[in-house]
C-alpha positions in Angstrom: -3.2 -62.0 -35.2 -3.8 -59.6 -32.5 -2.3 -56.1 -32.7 -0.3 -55.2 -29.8 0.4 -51.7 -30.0 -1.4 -49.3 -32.9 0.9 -47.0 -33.9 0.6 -43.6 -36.2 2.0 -43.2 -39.8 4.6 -40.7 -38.4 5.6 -43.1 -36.2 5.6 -46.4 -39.2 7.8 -43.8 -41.2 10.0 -43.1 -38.1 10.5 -46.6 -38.2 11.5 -47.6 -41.5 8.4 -47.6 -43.9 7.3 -44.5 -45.6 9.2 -41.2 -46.5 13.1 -41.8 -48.0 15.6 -39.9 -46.5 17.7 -37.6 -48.1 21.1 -38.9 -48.8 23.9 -37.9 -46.6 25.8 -38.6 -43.4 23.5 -39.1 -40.1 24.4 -40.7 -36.3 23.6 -44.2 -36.1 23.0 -47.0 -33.2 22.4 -50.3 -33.6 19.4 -51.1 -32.0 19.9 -55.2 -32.4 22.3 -57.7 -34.4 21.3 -61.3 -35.1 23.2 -63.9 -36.0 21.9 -65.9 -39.4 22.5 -67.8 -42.6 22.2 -65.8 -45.5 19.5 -66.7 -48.4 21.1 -66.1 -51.3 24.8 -67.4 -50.5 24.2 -70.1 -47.6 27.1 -67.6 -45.7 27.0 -66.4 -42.1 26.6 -63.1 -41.5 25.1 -61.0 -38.5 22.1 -58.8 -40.0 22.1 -55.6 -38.0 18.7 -53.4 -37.6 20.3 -50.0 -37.1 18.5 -46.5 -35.9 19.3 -43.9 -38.6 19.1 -40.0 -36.7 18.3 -36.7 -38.2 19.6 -33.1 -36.8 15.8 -33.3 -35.6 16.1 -36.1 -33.5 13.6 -38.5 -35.9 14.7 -41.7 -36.3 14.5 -43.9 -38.6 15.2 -47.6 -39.0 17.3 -49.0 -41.7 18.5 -52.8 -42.0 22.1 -54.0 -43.2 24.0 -56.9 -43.1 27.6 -58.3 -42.6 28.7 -61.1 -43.9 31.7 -63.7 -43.3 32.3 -64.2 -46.9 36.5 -62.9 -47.8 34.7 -60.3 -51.1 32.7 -58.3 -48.3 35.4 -57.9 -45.8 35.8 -54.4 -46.3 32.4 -53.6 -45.3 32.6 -55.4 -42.3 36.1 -53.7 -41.5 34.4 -50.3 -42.2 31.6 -51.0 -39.4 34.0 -52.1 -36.9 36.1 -48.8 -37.7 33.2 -47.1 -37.1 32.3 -48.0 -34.2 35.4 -48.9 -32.7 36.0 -52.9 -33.0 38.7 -53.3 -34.5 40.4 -55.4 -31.9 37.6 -57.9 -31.8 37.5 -57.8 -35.6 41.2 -59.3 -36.0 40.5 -61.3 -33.6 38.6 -62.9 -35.6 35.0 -63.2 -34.2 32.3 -60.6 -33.6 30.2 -60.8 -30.8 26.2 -59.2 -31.4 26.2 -58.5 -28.0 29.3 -56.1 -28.0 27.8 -55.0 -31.4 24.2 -53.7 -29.9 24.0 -50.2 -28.9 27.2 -49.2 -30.7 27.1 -45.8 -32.2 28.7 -43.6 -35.2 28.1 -42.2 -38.4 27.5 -43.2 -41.6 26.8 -41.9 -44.9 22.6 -42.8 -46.2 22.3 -43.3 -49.9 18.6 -44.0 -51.9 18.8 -47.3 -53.2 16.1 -47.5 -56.4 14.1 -50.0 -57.0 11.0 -50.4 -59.7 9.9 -53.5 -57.7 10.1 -52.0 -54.2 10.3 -48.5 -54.3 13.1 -46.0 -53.2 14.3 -46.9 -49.8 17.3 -45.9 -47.6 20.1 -47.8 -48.2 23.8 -47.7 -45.2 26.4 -46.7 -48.5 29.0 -46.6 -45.7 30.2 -46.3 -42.1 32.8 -43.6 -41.1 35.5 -44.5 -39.4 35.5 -42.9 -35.9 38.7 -40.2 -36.5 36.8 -39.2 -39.8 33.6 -38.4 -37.8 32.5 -34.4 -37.4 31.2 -33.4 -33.9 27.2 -34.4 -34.2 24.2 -32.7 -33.0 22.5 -33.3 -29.5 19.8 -35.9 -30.2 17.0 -37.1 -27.9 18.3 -40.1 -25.9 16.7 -43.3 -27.0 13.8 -45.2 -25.7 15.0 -48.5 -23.3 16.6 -51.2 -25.8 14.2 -54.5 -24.9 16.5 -56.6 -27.6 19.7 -55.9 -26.0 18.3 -56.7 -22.4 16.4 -60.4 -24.0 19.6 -61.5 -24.6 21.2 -60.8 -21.5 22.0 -64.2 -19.4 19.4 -64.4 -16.4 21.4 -64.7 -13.2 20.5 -67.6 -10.8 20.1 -66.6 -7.4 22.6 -69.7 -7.0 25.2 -67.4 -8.9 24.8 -64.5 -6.2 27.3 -65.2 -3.5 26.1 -63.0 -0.5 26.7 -64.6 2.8 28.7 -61.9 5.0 31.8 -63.7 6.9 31.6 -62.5 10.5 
C-alpha cells in the first residue's frame, strides 16, 4: 500500500483516533452518509461520518449510524429534528445526499470500552429550536465526498443554442 498523504498525530487525533473529548454539546456537520446493510441485524441503515467541533475550531471525526429498524426510530427522528428533515423523514425516505453537509448540535458522551478504549460516542442530536447560539468556527475544508456523488452532467444535457 502506498501512502498518499502523511499526516501528523495532531492531525490523526483531529480526525478521530487519539485524545477523547470531553463530554458535552459541540456543532456538528456531516461530512458523508452512506447507505449499507448492517452486520449485526441484516437492517438498512445510512452510517453517517460526522465532524464533531470545539469552541477552538478542532475537529474531530466521530461515526454514527441510523437505522430502518421501528426500536431505533427515535434516533433517527432526533437527527432529522436536528438538522431540519423532518418533512423528508415522514415522508418516508432519506436521501444521503440531502443528509451531507447538514449541520447542528449534539450532545458527545465517552463510550467505555476495556476492548477498545474510551472513544467519543453522538448520545444525541438537538433538535434545532433547542439549539443555543454557537461560536464562530473556521469554515471547513472543500467536501470531496459530497462532490463524488454528484451526477456528471453530459454535455448532451446542456441545452445552449441561442434562438436568433
Amino acid at each position: 500500500m502506498r501512502v498518499e498523504k502523511v499526516i501528523s498525530q495532531a492531525e490523526a487525533e483531529a480526525n478521530g483516533g487519539g485524545a477523547v473529548w470531553k463530554a458535552g454539546t459541540y456543532d456538528f456537520e456531516v461530512h458523508d452518509a452512506s447507505e449499507e446493510i448492517s452486520k449485526a441485524s441484516g437492517n438498512e441503515q445510512i452510517k453517517l461520518t460526522i465532524w464533531v467541533f470545539n469552541t477552538q475550531g478542532e475537529r474531530k471525526t466521530v461515526f454514527d449510524y441510523l437505522g430502518a429498524a421501528a426500536k431505533v426510530q427515535w434516533k433517527v427522528r432526533q437527527f432529522c429534528a436536528g438538522v431540519g428533515m423532518i418533512p423528508q423523514y415522514e415522508s418516508g425516505e432519506l436521501d444521503i445526499d440531502e443528509i451531507v453537509e447538514r449541520t447542528g448540535r449534539l450532545k458527545l458522551g465517552i463510550q467505555k470500552s476495556d476492548q477498545y478504549g474510551d472513544q467519543n460516542k453522538i448520545m444525541s442530536y438537538l433538535e434545532k429550536e433547542d439549539q443555543a447560539p454557537r461560536a464562530a468556527r473556521p469554515p471547513t475544508a472543500s467536501r470531496p465526498a459530497a462532490a463524488a456523488r454528484q451526477p456528471a452532467r453530459a454535455a448532451a444535457d446542456l441545452d445552449d443554442e441561442i434562438p436568433f
